[in-house]
KOLMARSE-354126 format. One record per residue (C-alpha): x, y, z. Coordinates in steps of 0.25 Angstrom, whole numbers. Each point is the difference from the previous one (the first is absolute). Layout:
east,north,up
X,Y,Z
...
END
This chain:
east,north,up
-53,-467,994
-7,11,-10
11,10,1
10,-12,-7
-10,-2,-12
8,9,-10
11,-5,4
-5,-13,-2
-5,3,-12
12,8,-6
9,-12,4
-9,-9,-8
0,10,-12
15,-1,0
3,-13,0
-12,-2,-10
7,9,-9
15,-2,1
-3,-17,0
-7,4,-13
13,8,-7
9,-10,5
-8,-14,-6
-1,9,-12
14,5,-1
4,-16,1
-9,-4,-10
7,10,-11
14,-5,5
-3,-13,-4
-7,4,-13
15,8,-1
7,-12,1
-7,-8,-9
10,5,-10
14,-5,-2
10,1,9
10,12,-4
13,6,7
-1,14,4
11,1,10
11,5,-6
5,14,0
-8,4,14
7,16,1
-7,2,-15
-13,-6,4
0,8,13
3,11,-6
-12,-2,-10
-9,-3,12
3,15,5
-2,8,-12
-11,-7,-7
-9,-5,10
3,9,12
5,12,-9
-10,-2,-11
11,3,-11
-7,-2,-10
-10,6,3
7,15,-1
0,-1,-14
-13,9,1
3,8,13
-15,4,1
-6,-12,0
12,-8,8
-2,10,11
-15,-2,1
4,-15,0
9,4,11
-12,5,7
-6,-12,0
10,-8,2
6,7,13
-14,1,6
-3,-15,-1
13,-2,6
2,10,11
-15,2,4
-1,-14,2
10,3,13
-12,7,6
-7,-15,-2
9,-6,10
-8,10,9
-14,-2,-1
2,-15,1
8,0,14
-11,10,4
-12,-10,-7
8,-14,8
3,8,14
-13,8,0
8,16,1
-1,12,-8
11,5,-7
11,-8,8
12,7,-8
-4,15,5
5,-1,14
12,-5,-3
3,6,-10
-3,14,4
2,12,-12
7,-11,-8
-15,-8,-1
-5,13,-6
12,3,-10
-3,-15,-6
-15,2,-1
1,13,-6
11,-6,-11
-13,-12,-1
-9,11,-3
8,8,-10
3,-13,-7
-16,-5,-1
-3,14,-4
11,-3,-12
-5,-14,-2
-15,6,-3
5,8,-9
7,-9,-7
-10,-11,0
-8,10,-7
10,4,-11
1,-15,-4
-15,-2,-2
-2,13,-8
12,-7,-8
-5,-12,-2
-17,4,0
0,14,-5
12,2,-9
1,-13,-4
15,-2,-2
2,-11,-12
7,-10,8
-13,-1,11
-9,-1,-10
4,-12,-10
-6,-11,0
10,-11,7
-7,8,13
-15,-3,-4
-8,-5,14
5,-2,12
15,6,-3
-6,12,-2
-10,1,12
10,-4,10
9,12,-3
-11,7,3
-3,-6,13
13,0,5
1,16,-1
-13,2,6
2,-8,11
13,7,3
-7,14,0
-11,-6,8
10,-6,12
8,13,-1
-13,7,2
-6,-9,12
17,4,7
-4,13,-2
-13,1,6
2,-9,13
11,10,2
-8,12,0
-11,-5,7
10,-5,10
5,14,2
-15,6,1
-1,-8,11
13,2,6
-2,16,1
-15,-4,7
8,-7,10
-8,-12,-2
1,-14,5
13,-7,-1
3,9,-13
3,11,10
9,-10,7
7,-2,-13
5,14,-5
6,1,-13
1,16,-2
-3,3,-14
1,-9,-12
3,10,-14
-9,-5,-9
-11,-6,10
3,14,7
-7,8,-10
-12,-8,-2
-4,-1,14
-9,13,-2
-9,-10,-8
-4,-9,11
-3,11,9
-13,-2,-1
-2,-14,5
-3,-6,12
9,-8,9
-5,-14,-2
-1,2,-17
15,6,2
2,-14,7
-8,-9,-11
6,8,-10
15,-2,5
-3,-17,4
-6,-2,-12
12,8,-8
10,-9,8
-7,-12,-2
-2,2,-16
13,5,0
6,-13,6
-9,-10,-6
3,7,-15
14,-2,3
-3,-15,0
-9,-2,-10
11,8,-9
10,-9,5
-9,-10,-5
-4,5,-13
17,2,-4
3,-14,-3
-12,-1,-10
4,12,-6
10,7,-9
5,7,13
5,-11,5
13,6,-5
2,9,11
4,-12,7
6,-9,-10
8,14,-8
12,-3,10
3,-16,-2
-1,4,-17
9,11,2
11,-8,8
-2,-13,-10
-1,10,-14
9,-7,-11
13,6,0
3,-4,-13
3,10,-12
-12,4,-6
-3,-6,-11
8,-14,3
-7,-12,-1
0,-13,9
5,-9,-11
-1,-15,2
12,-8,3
-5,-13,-9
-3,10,-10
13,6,1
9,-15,-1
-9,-4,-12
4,13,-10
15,-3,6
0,-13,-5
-6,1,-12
11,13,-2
12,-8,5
-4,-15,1
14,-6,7
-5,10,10
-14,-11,3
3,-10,11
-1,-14,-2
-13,-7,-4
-9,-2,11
-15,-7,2
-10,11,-3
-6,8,11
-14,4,2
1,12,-9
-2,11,9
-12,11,0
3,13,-8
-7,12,6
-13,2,6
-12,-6,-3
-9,4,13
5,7,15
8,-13,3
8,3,-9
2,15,2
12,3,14
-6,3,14
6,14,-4
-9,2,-13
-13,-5,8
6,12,13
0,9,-12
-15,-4,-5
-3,3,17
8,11,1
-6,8,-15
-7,14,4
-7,0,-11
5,15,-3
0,-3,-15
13,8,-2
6,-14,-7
-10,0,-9
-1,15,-3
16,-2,-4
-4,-13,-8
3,4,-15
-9,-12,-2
-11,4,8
1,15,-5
0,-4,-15
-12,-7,2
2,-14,1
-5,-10,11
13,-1,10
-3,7,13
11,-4,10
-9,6,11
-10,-12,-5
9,-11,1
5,3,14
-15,0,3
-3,-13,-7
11,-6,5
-4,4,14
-16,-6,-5
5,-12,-2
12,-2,11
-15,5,8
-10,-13,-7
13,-10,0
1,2,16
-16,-1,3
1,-12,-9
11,-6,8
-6,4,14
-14,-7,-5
7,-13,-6
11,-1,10
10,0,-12
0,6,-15
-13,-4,-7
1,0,-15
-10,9,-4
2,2,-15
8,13,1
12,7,-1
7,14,1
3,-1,-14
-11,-1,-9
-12,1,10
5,16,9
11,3,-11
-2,-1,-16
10,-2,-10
-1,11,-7
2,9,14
14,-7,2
3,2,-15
-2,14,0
12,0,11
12,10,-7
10,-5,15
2,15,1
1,1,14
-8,12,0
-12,-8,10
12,-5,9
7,13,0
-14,10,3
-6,-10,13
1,8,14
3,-14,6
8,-8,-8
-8,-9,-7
4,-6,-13
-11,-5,-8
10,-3,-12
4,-13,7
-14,-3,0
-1,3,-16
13,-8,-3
-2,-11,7
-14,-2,-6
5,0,-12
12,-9,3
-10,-8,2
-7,2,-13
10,0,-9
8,-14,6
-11,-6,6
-12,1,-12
7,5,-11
-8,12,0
7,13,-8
-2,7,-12
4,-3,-12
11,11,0
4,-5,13
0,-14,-7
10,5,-10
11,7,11
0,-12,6
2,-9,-11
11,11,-4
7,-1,12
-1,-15,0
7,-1,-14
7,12,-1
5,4,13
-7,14,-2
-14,6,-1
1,3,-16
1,-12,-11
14,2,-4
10,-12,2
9,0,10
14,1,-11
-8,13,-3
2,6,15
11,11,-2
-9,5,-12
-13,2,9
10,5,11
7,9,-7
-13,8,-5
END
């Protein structure tokens, strides 16, 4: 009965952590549809294609070739490595060591040796983002929208990946110490040399069998259960767009930049009040309908994906003319307040059972007025995110709702408005006086 305890322990482990990341990955795809329902199914061959080159190609990312290739790094050893992963949990379930190698002969080597090449890779890359974001301090980690926990989390994230790699690197070379001393089932399981592990067995010559043993368990083992933990820690973190990256890509809006989602009732009432016989017959008043946004409700299930999805790179908000001339607007910040409050609206829901009023909202309590006002609809923030985030939907319908909803605009706002009502046009001349105007 002894020798099945790690197993049983493993198999524990794993249930324990992917149970975990699948109650969690439910809880945040029913915070996602809290949102309104929206139709994305049109158009499948362009929003396939977006799927390959942004989210798996990482297009946007190749603007800067330096950094998207250390990002490539990264992001081809968190998805290739993790094929090794399939591995070590068959050998933790059925008890075996390196199940793969036997049958795979020289090819078992080749893909080890491509795993080691890529963990050395993803070290150094880990290691160029925090002297970026710690050392050199790049403008868009540093402001102030990341304060707290944002901040600490990149930061985790990187040196748990450096730490993983390192625990792959060193099971494997203490695995190929014990291999050449022929001892135990290692012997049993020759690998011939791995490159990178190869060249650092000279370092563990010196130890004994049993610490080469503990040292290569307890390598596995942390390895392993660091790979749940991570798995775990994702959804609750900005990297939870490794995963979610892919479904934002294949829904991105398809509409030309810059065109807005007008509102039909909207739309009839400035026909009617142009062209009159146009208006159908008189009918009992209905409820008038809700303009904008006021809280998440309001917002579509694919604005609250994008609020999940948001990386919090910063490279909307270092587009942001807004944000760089100084004023309050950061798009980065409204994905992550959006995402605060989608977060408090579903705890308040999973502690009440439904929607308990709790005095706030989106608008107002997460994002001000003077952040949605600052808003120029340039497109730069949708036009920069790696993903496909748009965080001027967001902005726009916000201030739908601030504008129709509480009559909250400036006083030159005020004045268009008034303009267009009277005059058909933004500027106070009458409407006899259009060719004059047009004609400038």
């Amino acid at each position: 009965m002894m020798q099945f305890i790690p197993q049983i322990l493993f198999i524990i482990s794993a249930v324990a952590g992917i149970g975990l990341f699948a109650k969690r990955l439910l809880e945040i795809r029913k915070n996602i549809l809290l949102g309104k329902d929206a139709d994305y199914s049109d158009r499948s061959p362009e929003r396939w294609k977006n799927l390959l080159l942004l989210a798996f190609g990482q297009k946007k990312m190749f603007r800067n070739p330096l950094v998207a290739v250390l990002h490539f790094f990264v992001y081809a050893g968190f998805i290739i490595i993790n094929i090794e992963v399939l591995e070590i949990i068959l050998d933790g379930v059925l008890g075996t060591h390196r199940l793969f190698a036997p049958v795979l002969g020289n090819i078992y080597t080749a893909l080890i040796d491509a795993f080691e090449i890529l963990a050395v890779l993803v070290i150094f890359a880990c290691a160029v983002f925090l002297i970026r974001r710690n050392i050199l301090k790049l403008r868009r980690f540093i402001s102030h929208d990341l304060d707290g926990w944002p901040r600490s989390d990149a930061n985790y994230i990187l040196i748990t990946e450096i730490v993983l790699m390192c625990l792959f690197l060193t099971m494997n070379t203490s695995d190929l110490v014990l291999q050449s001393r022929g001892y135990g089932h290692y012997a049993a399981h020759s690998t011939g040399q791995f490159v990178i592990s190869g060249l650092l067995t000279p370092i563990f010559s010196g130890f004994s069998d049993g610490a080469l043993v503990a040292i290569e368990r307890t390598c596995w083992w942390l390895h392993i259960l660091g790979i749940f933990a991570f798995m775990n820690y994702l959804p609750y973190s900005k990297h939870l767009h490794i995963a979610l990256a892919f479904p934002n890509a294949y829904y991105a809006r398809l509409l030309p930049k810059g065109e807005m989602i007008n509102m039909p009732a909207i739309q009839n009432e400035v026909l009617y009040a142009m062209q009159p016989d146009q208006a159908p017959p008189a009918e009992p008043s209905a409820p008038p309908p809700k303009f904008g946004a006021k809280d998440v409700f309001d917002l579509s299930w694919k604005n609250l994906l994008d609020a999940y999805s948001c990386t919090e790179c910063g490279r909307c908000s270092a587009a942001c003319p807004a944000n760089i001339t100084g004023k309050a607007l950061s798009p980065r910040k409204i994905m992550m307040d959006t995402r605060d409050r989608v977060e408090e609206v579903g705890k308040n829901i999973a502690a009440n059972g439904s929607f308990k009023d709790d005095g706030k909202t989106l608008l107002h309590h997460y994002i001000s007025v003077e952040e949605l006002r600052a808003c120029t609809t340039c497109n730069a923030c949708v036009e920069e995110c790696p993903v496909s985030i748009s965080p001027l939907e967001i902005i726009l319908e916000l201030r739908r709702s601030l504008i129709m909803e509480e009559s909250n605009a400036p006083q030159e706002w005020n004045v268009m408005f008034s303009n267009i009502e009277n005059n058909f046009a933004p500027w106070k001349f009458s409407p006899d006086d259009r060719d004059g105007w047009v004609g400038v």
